[in-house]
C-alpha positions as CSV (number, residue, x, y, z in Angstrom):
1,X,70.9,99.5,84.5
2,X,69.3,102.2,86.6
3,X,70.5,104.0,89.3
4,X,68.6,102.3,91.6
5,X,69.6,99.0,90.1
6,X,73.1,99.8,90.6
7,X,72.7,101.1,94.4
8,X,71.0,97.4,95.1
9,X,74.1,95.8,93.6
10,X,76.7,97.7,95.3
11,X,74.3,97.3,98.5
12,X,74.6,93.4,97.6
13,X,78.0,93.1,97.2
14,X,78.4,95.4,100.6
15,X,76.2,92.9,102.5
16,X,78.4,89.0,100.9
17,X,81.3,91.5,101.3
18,X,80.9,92.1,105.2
19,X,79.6,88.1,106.0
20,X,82.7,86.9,104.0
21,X,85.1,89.3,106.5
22,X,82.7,88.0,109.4
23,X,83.6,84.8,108.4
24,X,87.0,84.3,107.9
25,X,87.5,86.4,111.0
26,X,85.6,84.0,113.4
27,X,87.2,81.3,111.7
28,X,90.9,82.7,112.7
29,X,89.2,83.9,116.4
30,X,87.3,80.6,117.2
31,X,88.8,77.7,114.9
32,X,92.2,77.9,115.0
33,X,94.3,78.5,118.3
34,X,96.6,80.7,118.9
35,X,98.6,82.3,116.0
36,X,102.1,80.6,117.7
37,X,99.9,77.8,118.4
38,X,98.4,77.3,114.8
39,X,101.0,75.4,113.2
40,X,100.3,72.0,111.9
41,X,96.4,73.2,112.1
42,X,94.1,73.1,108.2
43,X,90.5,74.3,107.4
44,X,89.4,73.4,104.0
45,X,93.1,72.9,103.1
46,X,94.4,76.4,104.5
47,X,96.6,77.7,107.3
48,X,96.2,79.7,109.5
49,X,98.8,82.3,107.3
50,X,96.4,81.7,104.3
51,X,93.7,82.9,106.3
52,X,95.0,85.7,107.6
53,X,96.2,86.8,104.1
54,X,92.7,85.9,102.8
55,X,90.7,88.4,105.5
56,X,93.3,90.9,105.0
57,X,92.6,90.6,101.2
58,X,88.4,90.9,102.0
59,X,88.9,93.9,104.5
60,X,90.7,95.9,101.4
61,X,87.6,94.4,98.9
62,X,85.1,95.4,101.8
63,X,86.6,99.3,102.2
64,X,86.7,99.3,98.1
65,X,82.8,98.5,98.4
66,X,82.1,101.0,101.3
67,X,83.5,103.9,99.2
68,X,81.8,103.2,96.1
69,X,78.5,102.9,98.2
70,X,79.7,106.3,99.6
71,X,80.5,107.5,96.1
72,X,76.9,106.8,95.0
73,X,75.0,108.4,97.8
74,X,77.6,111.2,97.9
75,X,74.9,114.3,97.2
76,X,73.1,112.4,99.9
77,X,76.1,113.0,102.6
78,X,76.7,116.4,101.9
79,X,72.7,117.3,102.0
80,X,72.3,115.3,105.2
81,X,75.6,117.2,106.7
82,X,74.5,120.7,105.5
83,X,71.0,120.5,106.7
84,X,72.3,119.5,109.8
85,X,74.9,122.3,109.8
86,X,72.8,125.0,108.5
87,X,71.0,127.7,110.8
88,X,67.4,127.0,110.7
89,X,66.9,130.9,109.7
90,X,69.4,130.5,106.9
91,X,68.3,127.7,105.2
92,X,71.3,125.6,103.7
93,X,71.9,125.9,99.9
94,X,73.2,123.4,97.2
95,X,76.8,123.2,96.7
96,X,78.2,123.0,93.5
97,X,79.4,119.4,92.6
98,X,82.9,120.1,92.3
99,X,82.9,121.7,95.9
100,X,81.1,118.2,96.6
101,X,83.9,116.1,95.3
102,X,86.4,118.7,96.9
103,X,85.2,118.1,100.0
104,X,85.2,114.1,100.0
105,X,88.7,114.1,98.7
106,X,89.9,116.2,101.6
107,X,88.3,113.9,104.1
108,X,89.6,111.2,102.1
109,X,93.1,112.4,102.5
110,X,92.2,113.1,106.2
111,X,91.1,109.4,107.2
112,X,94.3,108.3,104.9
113,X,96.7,110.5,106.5
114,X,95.1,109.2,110.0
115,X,95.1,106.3,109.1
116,X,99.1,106.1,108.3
117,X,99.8,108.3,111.5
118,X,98.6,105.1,113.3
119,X,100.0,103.0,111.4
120,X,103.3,104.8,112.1
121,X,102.6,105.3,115.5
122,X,102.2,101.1,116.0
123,X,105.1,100.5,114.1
124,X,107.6,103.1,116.3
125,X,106.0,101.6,119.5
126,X,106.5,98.2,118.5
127,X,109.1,96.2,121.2
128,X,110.3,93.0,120.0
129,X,111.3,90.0,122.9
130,X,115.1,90.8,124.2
131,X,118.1,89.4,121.4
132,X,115.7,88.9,118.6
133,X,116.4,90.7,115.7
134,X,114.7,93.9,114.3
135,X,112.5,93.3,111.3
């Protein structure tokens, strides 16, 4: 398959990718009510929990697809950025691709470690109702 072949496929999946996590996300925002409220409640055959674990398992399919999209127009990102960083007297030159792949694995590691700052940041912030248990 050619390169361009494979960039419409990864394009494709990116597009039924994103309408699938559209979808089951307005079906937990505007079909079922309320998450303490939900119980009891079916669409197609699944909860509200099945649901959930379903768009949670699309957004991790959906980011997989985003960075392989990345990962193909990867030369692409770095032009773009140093063109945009360069001096127009200094004209920007071509870095070499393992400085390429340096530099997406550090901001890889950067959005990660972000990421998991939040993440902690949520969870030491969290407040549970008074006498319930801690998780």
């Amino acid at each position: 398959m050619s390169r361009s072949g494979v960039n419409f496929l990864v394009d494709v999946l990116l597009l039924a990718s994103l309408l699938a996590f559209l979808f089951t996300g307005g079906v937990l925002l505007f079909v079922f009510p309320v998450p303490a409220e939900s119980a009891g409640w079916f669409v197609w055959g699944l909860d509200y929990l099945t649901w959930l674990r379903l768009h949670l398992a699309l957004t991790g399919w959906f980011v997989l697809v985003v960075l392989l999209h990345v990962i193909l127009h990867w030369t692409w990102v770095c032009g773009f950025i140093m063109a945009r960083l360069a001096r127009r007297s200094h004209p920007a030159k071509a870095l070499p691709d393992g400085v390429r792949t340096l530099y997406g694995v550090c901001v890889l590691i950067a959005l990660l470690t972000l990421l998991c700052s939040m993440w902690a940041l949520a969870t030491f912030s969290a407040t549970s109702p008074a006498g319930a248990g801690a998780r």
